[in-house]
DRENDO-1510 file (C-alpha; in Angstrom, 1 decimal, always signed):
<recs>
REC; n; res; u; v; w
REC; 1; UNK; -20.8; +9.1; -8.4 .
REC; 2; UNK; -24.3; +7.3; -8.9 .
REC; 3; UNK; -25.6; +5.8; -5.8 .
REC; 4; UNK; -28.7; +3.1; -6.2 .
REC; 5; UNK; -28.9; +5.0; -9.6 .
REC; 6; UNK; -29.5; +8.4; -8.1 .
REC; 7; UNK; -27.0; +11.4; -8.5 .
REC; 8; UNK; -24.5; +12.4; -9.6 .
REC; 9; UNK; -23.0; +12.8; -6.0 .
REC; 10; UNK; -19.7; +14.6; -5.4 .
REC; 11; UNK; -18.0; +11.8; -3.3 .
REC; 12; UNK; -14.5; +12.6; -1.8 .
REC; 13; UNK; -11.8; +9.6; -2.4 .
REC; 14; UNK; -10.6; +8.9; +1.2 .
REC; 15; UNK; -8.0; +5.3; +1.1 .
REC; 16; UNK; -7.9; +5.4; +4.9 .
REC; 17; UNK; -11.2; +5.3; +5.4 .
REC; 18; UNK; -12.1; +1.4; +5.9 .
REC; 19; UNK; -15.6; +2.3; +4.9 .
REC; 20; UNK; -17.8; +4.2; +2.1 .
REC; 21; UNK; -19.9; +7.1; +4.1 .
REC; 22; UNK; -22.9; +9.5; +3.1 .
REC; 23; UNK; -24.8; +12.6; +4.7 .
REC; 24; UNK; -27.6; +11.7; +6.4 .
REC; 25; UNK; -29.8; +13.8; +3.9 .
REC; 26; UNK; -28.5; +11.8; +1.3 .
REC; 27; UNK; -29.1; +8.6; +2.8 .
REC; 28; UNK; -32.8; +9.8; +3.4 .
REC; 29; UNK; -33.0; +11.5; -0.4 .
REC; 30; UNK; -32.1; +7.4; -1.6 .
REC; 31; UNK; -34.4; +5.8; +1.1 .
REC; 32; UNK; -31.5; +4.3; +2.5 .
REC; 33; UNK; -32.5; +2.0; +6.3 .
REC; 34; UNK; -29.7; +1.3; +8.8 .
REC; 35; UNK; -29.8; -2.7; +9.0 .
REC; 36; UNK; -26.7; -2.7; +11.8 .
REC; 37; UNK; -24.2; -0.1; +13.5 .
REC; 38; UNK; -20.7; -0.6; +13.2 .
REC; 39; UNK; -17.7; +1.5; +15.3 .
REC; 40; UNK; -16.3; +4.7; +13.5 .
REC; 41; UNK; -12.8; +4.7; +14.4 .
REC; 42; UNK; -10.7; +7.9; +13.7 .
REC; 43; UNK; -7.9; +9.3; +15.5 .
REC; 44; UNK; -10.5; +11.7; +17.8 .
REC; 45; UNK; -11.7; +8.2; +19.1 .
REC; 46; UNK; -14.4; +5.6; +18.3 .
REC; 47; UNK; -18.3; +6.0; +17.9 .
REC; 48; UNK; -21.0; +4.0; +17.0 .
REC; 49; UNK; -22.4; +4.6; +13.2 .
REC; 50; UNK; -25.5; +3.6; +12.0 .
REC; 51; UNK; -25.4; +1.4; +8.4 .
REC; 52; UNK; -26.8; +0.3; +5.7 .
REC; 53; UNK; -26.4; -1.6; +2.2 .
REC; 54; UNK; -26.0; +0.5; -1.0 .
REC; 55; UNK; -27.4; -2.0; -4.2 .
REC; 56; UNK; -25.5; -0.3; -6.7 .
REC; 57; UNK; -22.3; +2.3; -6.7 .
REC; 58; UNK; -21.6; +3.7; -10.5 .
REC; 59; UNK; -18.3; +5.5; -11.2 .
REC; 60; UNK; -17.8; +6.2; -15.5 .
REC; 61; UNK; -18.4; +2.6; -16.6 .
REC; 62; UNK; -17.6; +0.7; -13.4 .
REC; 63; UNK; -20.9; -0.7; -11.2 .
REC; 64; UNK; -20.2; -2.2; -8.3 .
REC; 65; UNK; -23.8; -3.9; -6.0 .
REC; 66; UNK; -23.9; -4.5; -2.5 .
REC; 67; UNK; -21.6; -1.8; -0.9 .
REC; 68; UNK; -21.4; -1.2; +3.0 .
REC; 69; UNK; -22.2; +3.0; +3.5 .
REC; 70; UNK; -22.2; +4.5; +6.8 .
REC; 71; UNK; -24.7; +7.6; +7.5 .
REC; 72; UNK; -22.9; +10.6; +9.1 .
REC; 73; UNK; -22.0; +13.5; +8.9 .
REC; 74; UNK; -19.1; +14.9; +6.4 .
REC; 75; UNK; -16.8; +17.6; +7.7 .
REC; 76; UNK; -15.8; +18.9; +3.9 .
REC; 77; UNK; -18.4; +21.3; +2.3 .
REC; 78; UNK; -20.1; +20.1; -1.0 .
REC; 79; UNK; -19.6; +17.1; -0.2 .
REC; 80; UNK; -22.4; +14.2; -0.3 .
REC; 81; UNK; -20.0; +11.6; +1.0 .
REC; 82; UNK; -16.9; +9.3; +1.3 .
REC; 83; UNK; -15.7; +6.3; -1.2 .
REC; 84; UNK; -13.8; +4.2; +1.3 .
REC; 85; UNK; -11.9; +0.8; +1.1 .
REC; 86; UNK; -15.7; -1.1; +0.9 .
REC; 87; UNK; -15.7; +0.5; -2.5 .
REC; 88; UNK; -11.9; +1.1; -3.4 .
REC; 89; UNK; -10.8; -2.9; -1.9 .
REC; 90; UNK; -12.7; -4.2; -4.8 .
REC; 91; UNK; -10.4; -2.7; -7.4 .
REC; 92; UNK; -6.8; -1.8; -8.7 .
REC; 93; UNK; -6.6; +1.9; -8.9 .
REC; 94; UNK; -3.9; +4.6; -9.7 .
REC; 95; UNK; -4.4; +8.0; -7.7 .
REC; 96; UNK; -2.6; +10.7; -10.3 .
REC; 97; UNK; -2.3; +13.3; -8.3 .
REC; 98; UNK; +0.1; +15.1; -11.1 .
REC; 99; UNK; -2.5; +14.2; -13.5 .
REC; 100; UNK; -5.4; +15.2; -11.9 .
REC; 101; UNK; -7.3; +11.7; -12.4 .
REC; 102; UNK; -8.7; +7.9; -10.9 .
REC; 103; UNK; -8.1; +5.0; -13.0 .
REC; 104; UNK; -10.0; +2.0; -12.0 .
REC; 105; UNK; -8.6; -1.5; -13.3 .
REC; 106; UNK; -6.2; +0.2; -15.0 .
REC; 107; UNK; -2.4; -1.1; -16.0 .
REC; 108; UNK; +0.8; -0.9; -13.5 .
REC; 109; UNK; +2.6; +2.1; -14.2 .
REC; 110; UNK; +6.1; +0.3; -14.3 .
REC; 111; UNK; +7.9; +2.4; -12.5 .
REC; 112; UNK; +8.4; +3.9; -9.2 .
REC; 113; UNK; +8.9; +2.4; -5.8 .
REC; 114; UNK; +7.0; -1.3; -5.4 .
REC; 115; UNK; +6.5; -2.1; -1.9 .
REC; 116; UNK; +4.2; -5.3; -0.8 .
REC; 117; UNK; +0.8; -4.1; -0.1 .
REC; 118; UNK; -0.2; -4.8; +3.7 .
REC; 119; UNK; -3.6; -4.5; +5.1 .
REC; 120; UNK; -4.7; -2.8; +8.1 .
REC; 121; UNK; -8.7; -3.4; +9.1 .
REC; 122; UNK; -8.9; -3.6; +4.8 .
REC; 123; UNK; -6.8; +0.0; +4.5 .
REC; 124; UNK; -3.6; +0.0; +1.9 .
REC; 125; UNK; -0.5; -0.5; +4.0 .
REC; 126; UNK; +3.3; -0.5; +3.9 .
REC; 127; UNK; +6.5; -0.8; +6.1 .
REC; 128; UNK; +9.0; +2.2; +6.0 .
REC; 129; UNK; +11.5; +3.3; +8.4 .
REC; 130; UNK; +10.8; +6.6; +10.3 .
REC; 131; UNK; +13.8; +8.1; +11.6 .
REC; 132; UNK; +15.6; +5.0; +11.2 .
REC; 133; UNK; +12.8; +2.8; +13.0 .
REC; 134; UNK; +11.0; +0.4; +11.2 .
REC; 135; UNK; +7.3; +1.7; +10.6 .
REC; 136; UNK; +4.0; +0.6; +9.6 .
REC; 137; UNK; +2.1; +3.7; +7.4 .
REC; 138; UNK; -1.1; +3.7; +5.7 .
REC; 139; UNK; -1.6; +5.1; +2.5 .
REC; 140; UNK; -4.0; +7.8; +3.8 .
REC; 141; UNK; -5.4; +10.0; +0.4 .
REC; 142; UNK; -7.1; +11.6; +3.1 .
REC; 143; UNK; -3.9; +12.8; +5.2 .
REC; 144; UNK; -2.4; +15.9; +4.5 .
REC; 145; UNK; +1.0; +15.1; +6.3 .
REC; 146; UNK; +2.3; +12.6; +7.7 .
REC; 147; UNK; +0.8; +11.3; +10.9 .
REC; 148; UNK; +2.2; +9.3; +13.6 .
REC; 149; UNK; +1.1; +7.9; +17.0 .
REC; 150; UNK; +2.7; +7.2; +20.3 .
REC; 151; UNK; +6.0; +8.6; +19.3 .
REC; 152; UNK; +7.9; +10.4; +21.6 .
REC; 153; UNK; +7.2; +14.4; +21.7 .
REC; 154; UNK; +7.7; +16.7; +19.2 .
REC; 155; UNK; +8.0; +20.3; +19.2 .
REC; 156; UNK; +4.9; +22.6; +18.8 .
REC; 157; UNK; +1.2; +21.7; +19.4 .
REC; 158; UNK; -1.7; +21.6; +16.8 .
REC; 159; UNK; -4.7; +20.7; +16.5 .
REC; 160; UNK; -5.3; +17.7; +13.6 .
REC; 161; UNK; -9.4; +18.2; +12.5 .
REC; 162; UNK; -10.5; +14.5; +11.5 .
REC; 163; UNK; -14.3; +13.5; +10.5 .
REC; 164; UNK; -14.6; +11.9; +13.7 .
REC; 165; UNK; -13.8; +15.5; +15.5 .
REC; 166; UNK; -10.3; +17.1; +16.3 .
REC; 167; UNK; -7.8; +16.1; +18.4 .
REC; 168; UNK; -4.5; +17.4; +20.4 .
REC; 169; UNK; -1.1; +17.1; +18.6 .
REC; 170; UNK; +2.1; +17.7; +17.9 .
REC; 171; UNK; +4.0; +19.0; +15.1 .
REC; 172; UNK; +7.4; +18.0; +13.8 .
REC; 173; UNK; +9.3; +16.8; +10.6 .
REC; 174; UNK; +10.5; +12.7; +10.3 .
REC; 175; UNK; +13.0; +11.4; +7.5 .
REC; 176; UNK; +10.8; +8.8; +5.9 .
REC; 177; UNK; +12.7; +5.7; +3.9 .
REC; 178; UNK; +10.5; +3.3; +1.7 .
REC; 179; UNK; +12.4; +0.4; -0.2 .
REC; 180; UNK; +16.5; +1.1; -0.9 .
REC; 181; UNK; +15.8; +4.4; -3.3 .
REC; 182; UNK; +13.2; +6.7; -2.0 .
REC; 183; UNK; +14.1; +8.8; +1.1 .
REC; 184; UNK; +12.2; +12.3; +1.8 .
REC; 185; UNK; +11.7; +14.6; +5.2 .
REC; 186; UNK; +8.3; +15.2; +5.9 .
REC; 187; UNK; +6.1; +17.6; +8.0 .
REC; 188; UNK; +5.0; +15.8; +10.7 .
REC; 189; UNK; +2.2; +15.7; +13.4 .
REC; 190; UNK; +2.3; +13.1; +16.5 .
REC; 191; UNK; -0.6; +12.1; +18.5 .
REC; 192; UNK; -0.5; +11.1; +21.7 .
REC; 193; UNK; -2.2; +7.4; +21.4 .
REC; 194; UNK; -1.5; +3.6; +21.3 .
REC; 195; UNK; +1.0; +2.9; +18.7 .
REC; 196; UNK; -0.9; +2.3; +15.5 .
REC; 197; UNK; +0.2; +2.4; +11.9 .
REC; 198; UNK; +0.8; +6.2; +11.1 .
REC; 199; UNK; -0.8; +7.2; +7.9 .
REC; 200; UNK; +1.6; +8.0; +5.1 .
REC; 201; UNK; -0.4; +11.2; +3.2 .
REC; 202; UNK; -0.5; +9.4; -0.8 .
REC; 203; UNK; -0.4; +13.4; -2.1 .
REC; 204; UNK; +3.2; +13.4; -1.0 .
REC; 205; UNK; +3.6; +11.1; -4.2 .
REC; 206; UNK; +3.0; +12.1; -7.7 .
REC; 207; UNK; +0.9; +9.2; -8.3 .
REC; 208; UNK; +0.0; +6.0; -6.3 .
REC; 209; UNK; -0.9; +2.4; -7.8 .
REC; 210; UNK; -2.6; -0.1; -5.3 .
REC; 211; UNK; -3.2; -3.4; -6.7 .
REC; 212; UNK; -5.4; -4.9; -4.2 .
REC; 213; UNK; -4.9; -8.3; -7.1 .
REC; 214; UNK; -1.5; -9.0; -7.2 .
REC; 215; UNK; -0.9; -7.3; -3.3 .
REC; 216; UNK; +1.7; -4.4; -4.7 .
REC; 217; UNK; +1.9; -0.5; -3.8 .
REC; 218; UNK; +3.7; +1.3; -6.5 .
REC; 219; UNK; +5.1; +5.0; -5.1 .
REC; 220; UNK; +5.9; +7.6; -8.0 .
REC; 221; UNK; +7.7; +10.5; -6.2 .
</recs>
């Protein structure tokens, strides 16, 4: 990725992240300025983040200008940063996990499971049934299971690490059921929170199509 035409930069894809993100020393390296703070919200909790404007984001051919960044700090190692839904909302994209590949603006794959795409705080979402209950899940490319909240207990503690710091949870398995055909268990971990939308990890899927145009998730198991 080529930030404000500097780079490349080894960004990590993350759909449940609501915003883009870079290391403070890559911030400094573009002469990035915080013009506001907005509120980092992971599942360790909420903290404020300071922010700034990027003028230009270049990915192969694709340039977007005027891109919200946040400045912190990135748990993953060689890592410069995070492309989040500030970047990602602007396009159609196919995550081919089996494939190994991101296609921007590319064509529907015209098959799979086609669900309406929802929108949680500008994050990909859908509505499944979780053990027979009707759920809200976020596509999460940054989840590595499947992660609920205010559930009732499962069995054996964890701890689930997040970029906002770890927190306490539980670890299960939940029968998952998106549309009338797709039906999987999943390994599960539960945090004990207000009842949000869990996030649904998209590498449980061979590929995953979000067209933020025409409002559609297509699931390819």
């Amino acid at each position: 990725v080529y930030l404000n035409g500097q780079g490349p930069f080894h960004m990590v894809i993350d759909t449940g992240a609501a915003a883009c993100l870079i290391r403070p020393a890559v911030a400094k390296k573009l002469g990035l300025r915080p013009v506001y703070a907005v509120e980092h919200v992971t599942v360790a909790g909420v903290k404020p983040v300071p922010t700034a404007i990027l003028d230009d984001v270049r990915v192969g051919p694709v340039v977007d200008q005027g891109v919200e960044v946040m400045m912190t700090d990135v748990k993953l190692p060689d890592v410069d940063g995070v492309l989040g839904q500030s970047w990602l909302a602007r396009h159609d994209y196919l995550l081919d996990y089996r494939g190994r590949r991101l296609v921007l603006d590319g064509s529907d794959p015209g098959r799979g499971v086609r669900e309406p795409l929802r929108s949680s705080d500008g994050r990909p979402q859908i509505v499944a049934e979780v053990d027979g209950r009707r759920q809200d899940l976020v596509l999460d490319s940054g989840a590595p299971v499947l992660v609920l909240f205010g559930r009732s207990p499962l069995v054996s503690p964890t701890t689930l690490v997040t970029n906002g710091g770890s927190v306490e949870a539980n670890t299960g398995r939940a029968r998952i059921t998106i549309g009338a055909t797709y039906t999987r268990l999943m390994p599960t971990v539960e945090v004990n929170a207000s009842p949000t939308p869990g996030l649904l990890p998209a590498a449980a899927f061979a590929s995953v199509y979000i067209s933020n145009r025409d409002g559609v998730v297509v699931l390819v198991p």
